[in-house]
KOLGU-4560 file (N, C-alpha, C; in nm, 3 decimals, padded with zeros to 5 digits):
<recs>
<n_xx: 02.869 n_yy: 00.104 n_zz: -03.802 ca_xx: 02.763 ca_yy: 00.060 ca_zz: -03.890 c_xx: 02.675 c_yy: -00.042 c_zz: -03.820 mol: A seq: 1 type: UNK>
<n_xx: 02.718 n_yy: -00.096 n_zz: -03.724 ca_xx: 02.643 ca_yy: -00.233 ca_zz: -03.678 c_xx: 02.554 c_yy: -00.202 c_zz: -03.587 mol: A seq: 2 type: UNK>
<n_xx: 02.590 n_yy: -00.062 n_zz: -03.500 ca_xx: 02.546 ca_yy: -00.038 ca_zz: -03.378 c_xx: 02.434 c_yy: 00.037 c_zz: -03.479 mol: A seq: 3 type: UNK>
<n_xx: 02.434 n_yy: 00.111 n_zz: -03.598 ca_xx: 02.276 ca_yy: 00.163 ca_zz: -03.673 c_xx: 02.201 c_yy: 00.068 c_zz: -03.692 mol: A seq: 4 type: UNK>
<n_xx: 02.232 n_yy: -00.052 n_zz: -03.751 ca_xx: 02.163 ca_yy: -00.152 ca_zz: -03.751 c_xx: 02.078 c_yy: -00.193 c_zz: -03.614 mol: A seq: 5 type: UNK>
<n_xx: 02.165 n_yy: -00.192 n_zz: -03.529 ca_xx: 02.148 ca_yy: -00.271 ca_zz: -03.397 c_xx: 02.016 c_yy: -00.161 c_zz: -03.305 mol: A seq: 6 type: UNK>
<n_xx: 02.005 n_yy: -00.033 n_zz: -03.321 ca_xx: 01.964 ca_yy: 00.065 ca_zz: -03.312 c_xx: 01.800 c_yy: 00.038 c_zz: -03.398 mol: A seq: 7 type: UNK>
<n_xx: 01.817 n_yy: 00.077 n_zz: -03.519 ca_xx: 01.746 ca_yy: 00.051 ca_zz: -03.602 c_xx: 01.659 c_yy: -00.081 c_zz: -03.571 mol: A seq: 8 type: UNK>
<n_xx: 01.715 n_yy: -00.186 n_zz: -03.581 ca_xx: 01.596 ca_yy: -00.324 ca_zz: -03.497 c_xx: 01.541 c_yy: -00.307 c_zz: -03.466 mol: A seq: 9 type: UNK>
<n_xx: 01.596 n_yy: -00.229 n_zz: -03.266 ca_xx: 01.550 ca_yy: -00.183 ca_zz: -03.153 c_xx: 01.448 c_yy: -00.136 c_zz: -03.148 mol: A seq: 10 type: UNK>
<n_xx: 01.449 n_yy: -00.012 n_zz: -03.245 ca_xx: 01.345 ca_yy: 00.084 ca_zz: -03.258 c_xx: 01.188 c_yy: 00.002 c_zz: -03.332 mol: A seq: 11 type: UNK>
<n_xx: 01.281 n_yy: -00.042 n_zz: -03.457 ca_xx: 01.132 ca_yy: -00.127 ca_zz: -03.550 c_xx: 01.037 c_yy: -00.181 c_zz: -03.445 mol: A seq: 12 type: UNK>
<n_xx: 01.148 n_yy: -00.289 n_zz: -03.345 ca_xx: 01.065 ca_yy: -00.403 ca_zz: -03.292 c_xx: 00.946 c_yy: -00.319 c_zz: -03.148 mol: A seq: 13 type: UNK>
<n_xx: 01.032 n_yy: -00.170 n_zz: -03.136 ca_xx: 00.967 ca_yy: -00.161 ca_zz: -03.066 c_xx: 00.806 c_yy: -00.089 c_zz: -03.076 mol: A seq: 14 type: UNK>
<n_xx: 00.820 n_yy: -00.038 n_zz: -03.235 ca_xx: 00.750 ca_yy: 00.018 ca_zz: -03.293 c_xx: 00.575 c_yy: -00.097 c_zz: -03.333 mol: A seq: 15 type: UNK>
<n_xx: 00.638 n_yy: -00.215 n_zz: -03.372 ca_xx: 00.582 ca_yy: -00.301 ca_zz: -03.404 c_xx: 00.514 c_yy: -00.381 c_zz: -03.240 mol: A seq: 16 type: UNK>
<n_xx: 00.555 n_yy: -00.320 n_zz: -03.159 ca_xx: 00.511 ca_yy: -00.390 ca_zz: -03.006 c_xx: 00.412 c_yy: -00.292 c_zz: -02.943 mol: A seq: 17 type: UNK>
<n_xx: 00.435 n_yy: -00.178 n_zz: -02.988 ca_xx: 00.320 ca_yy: -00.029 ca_zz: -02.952 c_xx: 00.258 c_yy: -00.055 c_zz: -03.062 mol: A seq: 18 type: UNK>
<n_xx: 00.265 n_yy: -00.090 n_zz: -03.162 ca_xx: 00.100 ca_yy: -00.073 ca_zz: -03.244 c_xx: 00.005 c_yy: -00.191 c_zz: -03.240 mol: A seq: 19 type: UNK>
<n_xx: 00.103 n_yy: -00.303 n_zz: -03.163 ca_xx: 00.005 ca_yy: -00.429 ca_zz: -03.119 c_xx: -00.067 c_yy: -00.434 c_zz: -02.974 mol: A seq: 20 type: UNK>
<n_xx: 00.024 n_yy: -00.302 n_zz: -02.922 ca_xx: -00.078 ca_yy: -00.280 ca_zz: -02.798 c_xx: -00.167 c_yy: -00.209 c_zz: -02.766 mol: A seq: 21 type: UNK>
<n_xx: -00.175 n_yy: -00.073 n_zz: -02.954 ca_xx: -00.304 ca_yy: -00.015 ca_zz: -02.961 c_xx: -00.379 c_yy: -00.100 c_zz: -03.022 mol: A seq: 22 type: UNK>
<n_xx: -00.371 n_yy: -00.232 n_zz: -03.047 ca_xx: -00.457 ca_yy: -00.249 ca_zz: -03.096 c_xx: -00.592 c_yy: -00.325 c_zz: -03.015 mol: A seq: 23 type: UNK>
<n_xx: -00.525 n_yy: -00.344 n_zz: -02.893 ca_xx: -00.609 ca_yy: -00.336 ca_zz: -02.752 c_xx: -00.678 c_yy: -00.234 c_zz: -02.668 mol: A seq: 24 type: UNK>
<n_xx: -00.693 n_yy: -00.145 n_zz: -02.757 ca_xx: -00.755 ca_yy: -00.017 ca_zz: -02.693 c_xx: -00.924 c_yy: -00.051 c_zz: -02.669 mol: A seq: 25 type: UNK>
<n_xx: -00.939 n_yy: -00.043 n_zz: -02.542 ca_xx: -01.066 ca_yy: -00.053 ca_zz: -02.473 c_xx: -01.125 c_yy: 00.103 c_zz: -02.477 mol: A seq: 26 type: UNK>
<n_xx: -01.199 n_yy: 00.111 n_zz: -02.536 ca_xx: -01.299 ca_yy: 00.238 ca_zz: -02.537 c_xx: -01.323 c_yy: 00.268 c_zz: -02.402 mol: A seq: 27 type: UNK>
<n_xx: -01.407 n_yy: 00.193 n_zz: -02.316 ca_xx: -01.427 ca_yy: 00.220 ca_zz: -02.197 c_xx: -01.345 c_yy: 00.262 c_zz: -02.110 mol: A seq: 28 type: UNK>
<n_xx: -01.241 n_yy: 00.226 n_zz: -02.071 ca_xx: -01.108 ca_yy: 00.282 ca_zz: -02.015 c_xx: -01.040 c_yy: 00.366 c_zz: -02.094 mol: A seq: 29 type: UNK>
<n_xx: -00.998 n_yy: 00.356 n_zz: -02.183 ca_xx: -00.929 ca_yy: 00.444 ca_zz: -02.310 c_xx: -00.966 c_yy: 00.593 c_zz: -02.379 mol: A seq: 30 type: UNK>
<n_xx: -01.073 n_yy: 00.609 n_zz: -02.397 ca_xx: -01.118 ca_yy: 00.753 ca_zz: -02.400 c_xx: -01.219 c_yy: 00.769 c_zz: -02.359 mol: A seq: 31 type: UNK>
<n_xx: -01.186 n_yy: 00.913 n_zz: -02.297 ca_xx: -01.269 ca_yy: 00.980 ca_zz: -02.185 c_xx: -01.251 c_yy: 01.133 c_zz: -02.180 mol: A seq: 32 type: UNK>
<n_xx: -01.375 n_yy: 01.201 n_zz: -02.152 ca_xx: -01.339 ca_yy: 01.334 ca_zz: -02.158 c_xx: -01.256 c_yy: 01.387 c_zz: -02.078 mol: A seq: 33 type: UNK>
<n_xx: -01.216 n_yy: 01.547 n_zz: -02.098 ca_xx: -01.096 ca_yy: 01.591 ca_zz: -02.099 c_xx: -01.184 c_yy: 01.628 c_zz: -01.949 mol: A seq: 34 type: UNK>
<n_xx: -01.306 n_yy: 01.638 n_zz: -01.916 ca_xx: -01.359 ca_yy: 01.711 ca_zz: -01.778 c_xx: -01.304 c_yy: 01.594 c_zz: -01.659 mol: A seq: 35 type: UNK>
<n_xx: -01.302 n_yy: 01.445 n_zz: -01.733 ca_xx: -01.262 ca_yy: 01.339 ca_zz: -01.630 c_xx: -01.131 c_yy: 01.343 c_zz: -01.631 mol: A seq: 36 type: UNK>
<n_xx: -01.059 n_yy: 01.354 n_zz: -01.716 ca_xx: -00.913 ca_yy: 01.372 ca_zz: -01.723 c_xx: -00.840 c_yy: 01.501 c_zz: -01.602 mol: A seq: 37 type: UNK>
<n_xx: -00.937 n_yy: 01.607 n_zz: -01.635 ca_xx: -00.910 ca_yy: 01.708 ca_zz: -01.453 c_xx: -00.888 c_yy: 01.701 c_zz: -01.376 mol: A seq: 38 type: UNK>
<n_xx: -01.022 n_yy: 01.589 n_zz: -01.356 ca_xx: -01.062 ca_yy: 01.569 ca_zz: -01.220 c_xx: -00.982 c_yy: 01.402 c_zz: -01.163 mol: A seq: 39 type: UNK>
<n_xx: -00.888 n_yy: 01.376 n_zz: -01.267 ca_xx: -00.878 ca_yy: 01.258 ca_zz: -01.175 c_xx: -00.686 c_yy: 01.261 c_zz: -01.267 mol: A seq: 40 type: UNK>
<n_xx: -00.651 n_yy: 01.335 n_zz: -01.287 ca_xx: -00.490 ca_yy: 01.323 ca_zz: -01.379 c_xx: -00.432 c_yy: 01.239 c_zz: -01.339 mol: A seq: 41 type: UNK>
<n_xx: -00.396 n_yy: 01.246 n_zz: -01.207 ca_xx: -00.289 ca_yy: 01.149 ca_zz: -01.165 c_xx: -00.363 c_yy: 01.009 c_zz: -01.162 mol: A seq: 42 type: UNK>
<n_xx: -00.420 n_yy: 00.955 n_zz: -01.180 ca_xx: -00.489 ca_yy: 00.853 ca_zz: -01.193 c_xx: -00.488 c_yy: 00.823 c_zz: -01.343 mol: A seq: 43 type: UNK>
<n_xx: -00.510 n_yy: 00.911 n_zz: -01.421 ca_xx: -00.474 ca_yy: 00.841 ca_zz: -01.576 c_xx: -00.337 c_yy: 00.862 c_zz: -01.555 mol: A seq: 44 type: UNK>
<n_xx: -00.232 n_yy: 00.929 n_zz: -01.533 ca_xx: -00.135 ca_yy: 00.862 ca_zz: -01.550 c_xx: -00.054 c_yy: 00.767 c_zz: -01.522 mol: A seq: 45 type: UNK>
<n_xx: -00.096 n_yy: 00.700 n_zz: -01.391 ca_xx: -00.097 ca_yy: 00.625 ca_zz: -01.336 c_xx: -00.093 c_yy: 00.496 c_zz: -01.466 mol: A seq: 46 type: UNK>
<n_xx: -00.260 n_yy: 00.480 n_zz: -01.509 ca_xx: -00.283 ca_yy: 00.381 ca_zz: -01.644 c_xx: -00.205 c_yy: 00.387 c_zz: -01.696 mol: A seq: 47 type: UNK>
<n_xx: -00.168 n_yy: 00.463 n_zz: -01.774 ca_xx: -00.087 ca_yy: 00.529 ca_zz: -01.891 c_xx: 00.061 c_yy: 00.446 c_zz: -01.844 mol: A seq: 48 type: UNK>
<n_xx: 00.116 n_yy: 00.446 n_zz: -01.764 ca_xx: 00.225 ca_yy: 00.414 ca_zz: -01.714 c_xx: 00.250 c_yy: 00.234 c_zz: -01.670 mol: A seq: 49 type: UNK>
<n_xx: 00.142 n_yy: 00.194 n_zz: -01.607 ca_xx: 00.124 ca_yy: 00.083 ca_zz: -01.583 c_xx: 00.062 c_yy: 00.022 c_zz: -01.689 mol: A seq: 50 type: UNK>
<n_xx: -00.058 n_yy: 00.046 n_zz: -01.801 ca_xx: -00.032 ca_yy: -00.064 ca_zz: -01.900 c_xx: 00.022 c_yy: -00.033 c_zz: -02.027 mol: A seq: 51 type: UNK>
<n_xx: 00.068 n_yy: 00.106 n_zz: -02.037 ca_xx: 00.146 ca_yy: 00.110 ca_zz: -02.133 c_xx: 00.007 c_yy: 00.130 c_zz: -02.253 mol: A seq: 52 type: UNK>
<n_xx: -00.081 n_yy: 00.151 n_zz: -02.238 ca_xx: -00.175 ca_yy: 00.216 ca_zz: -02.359 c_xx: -00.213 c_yy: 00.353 c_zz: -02.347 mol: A seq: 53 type: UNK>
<n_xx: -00.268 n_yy: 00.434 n_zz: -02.427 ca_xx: -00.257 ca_yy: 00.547 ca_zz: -02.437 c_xx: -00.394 c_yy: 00.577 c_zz: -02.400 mol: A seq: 54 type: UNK>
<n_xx: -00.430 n_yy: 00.699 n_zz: -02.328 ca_xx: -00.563 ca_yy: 00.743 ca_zz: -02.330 c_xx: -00.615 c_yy: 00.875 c_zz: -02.400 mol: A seq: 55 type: UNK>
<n_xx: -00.694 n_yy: 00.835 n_zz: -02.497 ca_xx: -00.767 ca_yy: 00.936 ca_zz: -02.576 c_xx: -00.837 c_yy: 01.042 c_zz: -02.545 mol: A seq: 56 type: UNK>
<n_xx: -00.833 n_yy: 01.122 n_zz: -02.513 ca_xx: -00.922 ca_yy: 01.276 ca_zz: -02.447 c_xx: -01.001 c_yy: 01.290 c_zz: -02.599 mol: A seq: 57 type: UNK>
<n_xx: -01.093 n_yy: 01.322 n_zz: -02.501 ca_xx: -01.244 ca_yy: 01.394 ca_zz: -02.610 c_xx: -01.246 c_yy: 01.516 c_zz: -02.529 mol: A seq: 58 type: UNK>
<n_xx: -01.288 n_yy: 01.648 n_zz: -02.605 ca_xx: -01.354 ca_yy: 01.769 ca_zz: -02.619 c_xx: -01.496 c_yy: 01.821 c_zz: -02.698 mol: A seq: 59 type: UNK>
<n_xx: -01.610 n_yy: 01.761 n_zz: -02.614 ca_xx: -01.765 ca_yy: 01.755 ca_zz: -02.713 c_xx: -01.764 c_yy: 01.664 c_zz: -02.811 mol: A seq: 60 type: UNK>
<n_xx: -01.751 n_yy: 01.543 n_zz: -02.736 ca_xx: -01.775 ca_yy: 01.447 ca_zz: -02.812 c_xx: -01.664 c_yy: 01.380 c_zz: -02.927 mol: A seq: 61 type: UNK>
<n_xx: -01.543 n_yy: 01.497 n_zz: -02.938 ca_xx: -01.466 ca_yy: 01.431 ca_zz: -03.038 c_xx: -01.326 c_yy: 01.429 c_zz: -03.017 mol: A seq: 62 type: UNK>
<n_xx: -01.242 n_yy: 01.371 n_zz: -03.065 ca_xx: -01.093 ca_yy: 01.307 ca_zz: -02.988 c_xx: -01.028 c_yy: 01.450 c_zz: -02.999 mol: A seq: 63 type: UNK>
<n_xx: -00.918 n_yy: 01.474 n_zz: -02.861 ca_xx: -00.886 ca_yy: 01.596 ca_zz: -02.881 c_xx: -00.718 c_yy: 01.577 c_zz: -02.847 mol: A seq: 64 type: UNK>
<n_xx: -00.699 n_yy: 01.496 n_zz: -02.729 ca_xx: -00.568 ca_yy: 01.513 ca_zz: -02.755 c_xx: -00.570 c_yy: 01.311 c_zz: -02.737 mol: A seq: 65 type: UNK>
<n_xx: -00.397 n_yy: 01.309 n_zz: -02.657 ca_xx: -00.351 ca_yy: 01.193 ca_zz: -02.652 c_xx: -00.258 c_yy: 01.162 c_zz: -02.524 mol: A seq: 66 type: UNK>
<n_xx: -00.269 n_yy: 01.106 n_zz: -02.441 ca_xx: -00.203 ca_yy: 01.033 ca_zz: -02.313 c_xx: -00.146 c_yy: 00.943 c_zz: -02.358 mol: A seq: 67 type: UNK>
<n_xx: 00.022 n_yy: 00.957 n_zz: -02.356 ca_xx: 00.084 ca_yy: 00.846 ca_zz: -02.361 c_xx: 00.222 c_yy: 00.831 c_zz: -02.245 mol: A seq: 68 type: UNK>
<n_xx: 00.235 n_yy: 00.720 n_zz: -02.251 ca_xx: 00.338 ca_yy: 00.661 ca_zz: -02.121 c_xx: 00.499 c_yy: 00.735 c_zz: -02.225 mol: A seq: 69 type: UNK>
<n_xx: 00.578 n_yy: 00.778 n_zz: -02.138 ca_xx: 00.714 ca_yy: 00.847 ca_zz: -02.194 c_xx: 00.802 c_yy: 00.717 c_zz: -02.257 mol: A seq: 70 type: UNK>
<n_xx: 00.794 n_yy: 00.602 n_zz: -02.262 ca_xx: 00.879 ca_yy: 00.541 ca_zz: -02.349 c_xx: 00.734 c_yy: 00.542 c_zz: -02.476 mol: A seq: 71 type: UNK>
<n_xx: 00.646 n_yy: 00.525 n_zz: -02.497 ca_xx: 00.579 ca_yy: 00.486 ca_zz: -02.578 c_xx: 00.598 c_yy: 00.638 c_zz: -02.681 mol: A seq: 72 type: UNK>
<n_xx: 00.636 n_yy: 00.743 n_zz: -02.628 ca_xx: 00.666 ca_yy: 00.855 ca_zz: -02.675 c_xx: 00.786 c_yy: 00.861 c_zz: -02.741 mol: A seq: 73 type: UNK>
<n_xx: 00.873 n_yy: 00.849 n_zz: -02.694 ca_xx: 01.007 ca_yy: 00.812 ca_zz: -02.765 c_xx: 01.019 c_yy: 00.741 c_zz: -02.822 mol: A seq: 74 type: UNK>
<n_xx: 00.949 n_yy: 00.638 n_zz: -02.836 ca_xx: 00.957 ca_yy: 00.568 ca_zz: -02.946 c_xx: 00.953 c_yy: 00.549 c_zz: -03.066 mol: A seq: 75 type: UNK>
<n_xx: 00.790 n_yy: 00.645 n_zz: -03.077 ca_xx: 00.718 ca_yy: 00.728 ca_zz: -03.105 c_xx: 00.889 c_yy: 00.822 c_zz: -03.235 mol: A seq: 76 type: UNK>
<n_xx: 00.916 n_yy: 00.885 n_zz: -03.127 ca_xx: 00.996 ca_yy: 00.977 ca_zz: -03.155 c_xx: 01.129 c_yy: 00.927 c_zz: -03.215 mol: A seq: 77 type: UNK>
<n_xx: 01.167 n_yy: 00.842 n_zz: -03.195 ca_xx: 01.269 ca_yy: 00.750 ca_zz: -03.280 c_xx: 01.229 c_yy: 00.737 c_zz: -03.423 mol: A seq: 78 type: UNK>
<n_xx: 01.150 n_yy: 00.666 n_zz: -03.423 ca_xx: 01.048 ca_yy: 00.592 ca_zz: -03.537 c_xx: 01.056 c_yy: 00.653 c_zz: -03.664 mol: A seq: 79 type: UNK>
<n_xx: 01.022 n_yy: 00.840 n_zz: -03.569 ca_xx: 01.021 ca_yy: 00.950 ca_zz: -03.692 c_xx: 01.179 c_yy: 01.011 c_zz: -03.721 mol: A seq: 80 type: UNK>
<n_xx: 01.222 n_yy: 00.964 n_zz: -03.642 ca_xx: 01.388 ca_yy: 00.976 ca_zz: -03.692 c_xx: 01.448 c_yy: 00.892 c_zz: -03.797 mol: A seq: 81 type: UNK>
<n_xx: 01.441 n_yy: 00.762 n_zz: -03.728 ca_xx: 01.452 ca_yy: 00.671 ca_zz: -03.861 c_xx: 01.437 c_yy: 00.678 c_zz: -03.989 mol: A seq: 82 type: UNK>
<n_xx: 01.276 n_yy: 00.699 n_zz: -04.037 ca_xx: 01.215 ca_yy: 00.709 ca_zz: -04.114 c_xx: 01.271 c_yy: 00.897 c_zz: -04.196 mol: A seq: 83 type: UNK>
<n_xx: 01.308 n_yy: 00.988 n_zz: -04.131 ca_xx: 01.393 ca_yy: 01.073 ca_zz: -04.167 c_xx: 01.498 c_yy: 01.056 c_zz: -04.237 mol: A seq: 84 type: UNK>
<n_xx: 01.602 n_yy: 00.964 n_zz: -04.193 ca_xx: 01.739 ca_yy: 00.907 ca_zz: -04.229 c_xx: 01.680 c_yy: 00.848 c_zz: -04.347 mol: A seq: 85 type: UNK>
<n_xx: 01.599 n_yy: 00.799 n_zz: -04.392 ca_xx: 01.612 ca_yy: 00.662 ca_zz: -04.497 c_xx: 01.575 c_yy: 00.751 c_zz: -04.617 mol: A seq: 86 type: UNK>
</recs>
């Protein structure tokens, strides 16, 4: 029982630490079309990895997908587990 709890924290706090670091999302760095995203991938993931914010892809002007760093994903993916259980 302690280790769900202990689990459960983990996840909140980490949940609550990714939505304070979207809330630093720089447009200018942060979304960009999917034609720059091609031509330069390993370089956004690079970002993506090193500051830990996500980059927004546009397709004609409008948001299409989402770049995110693999813990910010799992977390992500916890979150909706949790919230399953309860």
């Amino acid at each position: 029982m302690t280790a769900g709890i202990s689990v459960s924290w983990n996840v909140r706090s980490y949940v609550h630490i990714f939505r304070s670091r979207m809330s630093t999302l720089k447009p200018s760095r942060d979304i960009q079309p999917v034609t720059e995203f091609r031509a330069k991938a390993a370089q956004f993931i690079e970002q993506v990895q090193a500051t830990g914010e996500p980059v927004i892809l546009t397709q004609h002007g409008r948001s299409a997908a989402v770049l995110l760093d693999v813990e910010s994903y799992e977390g992500m993916l916890d979150e909706r587990a949790l919230e399953a259980v309860e």
